[in-house]
N, C-alpha and C positions, 0 to 999 in steps of 0.2 A: 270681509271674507268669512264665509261657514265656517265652523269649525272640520266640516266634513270635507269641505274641500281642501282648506290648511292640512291634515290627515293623506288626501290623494295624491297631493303635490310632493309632500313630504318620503311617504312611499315611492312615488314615481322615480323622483329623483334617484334617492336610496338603490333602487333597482336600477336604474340607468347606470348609476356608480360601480355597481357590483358586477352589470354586465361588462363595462367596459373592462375592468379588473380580469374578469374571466377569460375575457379576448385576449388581452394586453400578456396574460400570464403564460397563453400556448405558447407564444416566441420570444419571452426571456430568461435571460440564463438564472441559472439557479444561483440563490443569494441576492436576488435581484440586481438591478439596473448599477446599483453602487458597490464598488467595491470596499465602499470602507460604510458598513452601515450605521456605526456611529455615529460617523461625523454628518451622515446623512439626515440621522434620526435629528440633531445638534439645530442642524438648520431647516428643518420642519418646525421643530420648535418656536423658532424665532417668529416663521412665518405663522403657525397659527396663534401666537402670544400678541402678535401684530396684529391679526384680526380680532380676536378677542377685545384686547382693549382698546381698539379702534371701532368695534362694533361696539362694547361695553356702552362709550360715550356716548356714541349715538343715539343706543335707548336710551340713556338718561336723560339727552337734551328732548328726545319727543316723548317721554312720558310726561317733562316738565310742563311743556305746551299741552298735553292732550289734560293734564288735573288742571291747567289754567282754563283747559276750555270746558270744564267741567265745572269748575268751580265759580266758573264767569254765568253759566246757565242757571243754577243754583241761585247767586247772590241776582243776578235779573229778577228771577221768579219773586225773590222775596222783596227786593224794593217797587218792586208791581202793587203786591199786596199792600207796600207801609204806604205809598202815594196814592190807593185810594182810599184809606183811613186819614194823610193828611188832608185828601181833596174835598173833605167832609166838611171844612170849615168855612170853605168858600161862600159865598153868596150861592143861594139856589142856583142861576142860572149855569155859574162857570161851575159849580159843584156835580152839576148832572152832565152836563157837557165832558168834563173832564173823570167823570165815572166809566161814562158809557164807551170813553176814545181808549180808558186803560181797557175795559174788558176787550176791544177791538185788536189791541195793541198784542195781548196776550194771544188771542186765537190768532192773528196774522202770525207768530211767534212757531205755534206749533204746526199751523196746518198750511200755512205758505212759505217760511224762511224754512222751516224745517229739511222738505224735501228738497229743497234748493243747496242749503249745504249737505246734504245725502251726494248729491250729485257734483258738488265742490263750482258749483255756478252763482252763490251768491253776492262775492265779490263784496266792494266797499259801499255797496246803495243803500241808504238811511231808508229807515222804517217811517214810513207814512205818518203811519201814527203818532210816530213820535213829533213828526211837525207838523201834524194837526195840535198835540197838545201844547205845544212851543206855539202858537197862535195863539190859542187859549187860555194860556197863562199873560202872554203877551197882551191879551185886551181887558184881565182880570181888574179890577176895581176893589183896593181894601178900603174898608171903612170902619175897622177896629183892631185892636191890637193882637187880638189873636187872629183875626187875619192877614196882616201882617208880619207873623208868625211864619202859621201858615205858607206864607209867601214866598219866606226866607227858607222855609226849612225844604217846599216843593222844588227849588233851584238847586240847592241841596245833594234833594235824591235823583234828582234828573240826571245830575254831573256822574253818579253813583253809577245810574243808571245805565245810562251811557259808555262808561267803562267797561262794566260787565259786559256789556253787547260786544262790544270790542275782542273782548277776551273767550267769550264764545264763540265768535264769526273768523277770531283767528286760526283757526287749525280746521276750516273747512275746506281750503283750496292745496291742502297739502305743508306739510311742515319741512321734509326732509330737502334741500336743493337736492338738484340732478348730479351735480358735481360726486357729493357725499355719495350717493348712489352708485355710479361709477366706479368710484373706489372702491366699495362694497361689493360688486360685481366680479370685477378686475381679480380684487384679490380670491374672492372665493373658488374665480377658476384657476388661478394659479398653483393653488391647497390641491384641488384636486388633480390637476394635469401631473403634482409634484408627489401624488399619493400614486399615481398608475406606475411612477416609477418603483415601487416597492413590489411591485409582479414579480411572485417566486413560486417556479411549477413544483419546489421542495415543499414548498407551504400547503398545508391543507387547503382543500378549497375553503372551506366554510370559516377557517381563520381569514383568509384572504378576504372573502365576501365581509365580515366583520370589522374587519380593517378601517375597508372605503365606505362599507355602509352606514357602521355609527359615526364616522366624521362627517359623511355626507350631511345624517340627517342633523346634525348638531348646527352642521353653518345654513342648511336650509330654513329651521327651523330660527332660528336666529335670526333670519330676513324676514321673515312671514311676518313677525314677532312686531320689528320695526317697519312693516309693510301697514300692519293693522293699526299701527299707532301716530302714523303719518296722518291719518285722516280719521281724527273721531267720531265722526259722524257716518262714517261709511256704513251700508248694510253689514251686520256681521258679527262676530263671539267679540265682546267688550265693548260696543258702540254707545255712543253716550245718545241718549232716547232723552224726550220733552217732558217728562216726567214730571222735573219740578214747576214747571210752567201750568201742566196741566194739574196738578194740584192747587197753584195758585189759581186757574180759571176757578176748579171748584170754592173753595175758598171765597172768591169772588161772589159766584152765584148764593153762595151761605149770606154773604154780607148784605147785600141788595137785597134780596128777602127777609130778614133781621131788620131792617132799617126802613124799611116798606118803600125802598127806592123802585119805582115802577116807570121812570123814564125809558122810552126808545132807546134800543141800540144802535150806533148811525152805520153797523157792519151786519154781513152776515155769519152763520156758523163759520165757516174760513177767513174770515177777517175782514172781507174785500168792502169797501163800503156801497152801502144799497142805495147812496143817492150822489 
């Protein structure tokens, strides 16, 4: 979500609050709806203490997920990098072969899974790549101790690897159940159905409008908040972008020029493979 839209909603709402407040205040008695405004204000309290720390938790638990899925992006990109500095030790053949499937691996990364969790359609389908190079490794041949090494340590960052993907691909199809939602929902209308009752035509208007407005926006803005974090990857102000991936492509292209690696790549610019 834009930030300029988060901004429109925020307002909109706001004014819908206020309007209703205005309406709601030409036909109530003066001192509002309660006659004891106390005990009214008492239990408003509860109610928004109740959504607070019921929302509270809920950003907690999806910011949890959304720095796991940030963090899983990150540690991906860099065990990319360290697996084709260890794929170096291999015999030429599975050396080039398992170069050219990490740089494949990467660009499928940013330019095909990418938009796929944008759209929260990626679901649990393994990367190609990845069991291209799980073949590859599977027919490798050691014939000295540091390729056997090697061997041990490419199993290694695979499992590494692997996890990361994991932890990146999990907050693409949404973090928050519907359930929690709900409740969020639920309550947020009941604050405000419970704030219309405060309509007092003794009250200034513009205290009134301040009233329902600043609570409006506090619990709107409070969804949005856990709206935008529900799904990291979503277009939008805080989305987590391929960043570190596509530093490691660059990276990549630094290394294979460095090392006068001039083997095929068996993909194209978007990963897709060309044979």
């Amino acid at each position: 979500m834009s930030l300029l839209l988060g901004i429109g909603i925020a307002v909109a709402a706001a004014a819908a609050a206020i309007t209703a407040m205005l309406f709601v205040r030409r036909r109530a008695p003066e001192g509002s709806y309660f006659s004891d405004g106390d005990r009214a204000s008492g239990v408003f309290g509860v109610l928004a203490t109740g959504f607070a720390i019921f929302a509270g938790f809920v950003i907690f638990l999806v910011f949890t997920s959304y720095d796991q899925s940030r963090s899983g992006a990150e540690t991906e990109a860099v065990l990319v990098a360290q697996q084709f500095e260890t794929a170096q030790f291999f015999a030429p053949e599975t050396r080039d072969r398992l170069a050219g499937q990490l740089v494949c691996y990467a660009r499928s990364v940013v330019q095909l899974e990418w938009p796929e969790m944008e759209d929260g359609e990626l679901g649990n389908a393994l990367s190609p790549w990845g069991v291209a190079m799980f073949r590859t490794i599977q027919a490798a041949k050691t014939s000295s101790p540091e390729q056997e090494a090697a061997f041990s340590k490419w199993l290694d960052q695979t499992s590494e690897r692997e996890q990361a993907r994991q932890d990146r691909v999990h907050g693409a199809s949404g973090i928050t159940p519907t359930t929690i939602w709900i409740v969020l929902l639920i309550t947020a209308a009941i604050i405000f159905a419970y704030m219309l009752f405060f309509a007092d035509p003794a009250e200034m208007r513009r205290s009134q409008a301040m009233l329902i407005g600043s609570a409006t926006t506090v619990v709107v803005v409070t969804l949005l908040a856990i709206h935008a974090l529900d799904n990291p990857y979503r277009p939008g102000l805080g989305n987590i972008r391929p960043m570190a991936m596509e530093r490691t492509l660059a990276i990549l292209d630094e290394a294979r020029a460095a090392i006068g690696d001039d083997a095929p790549i068996p993909c194209d610019e978007e990963g897709s493979p060309t044979s």
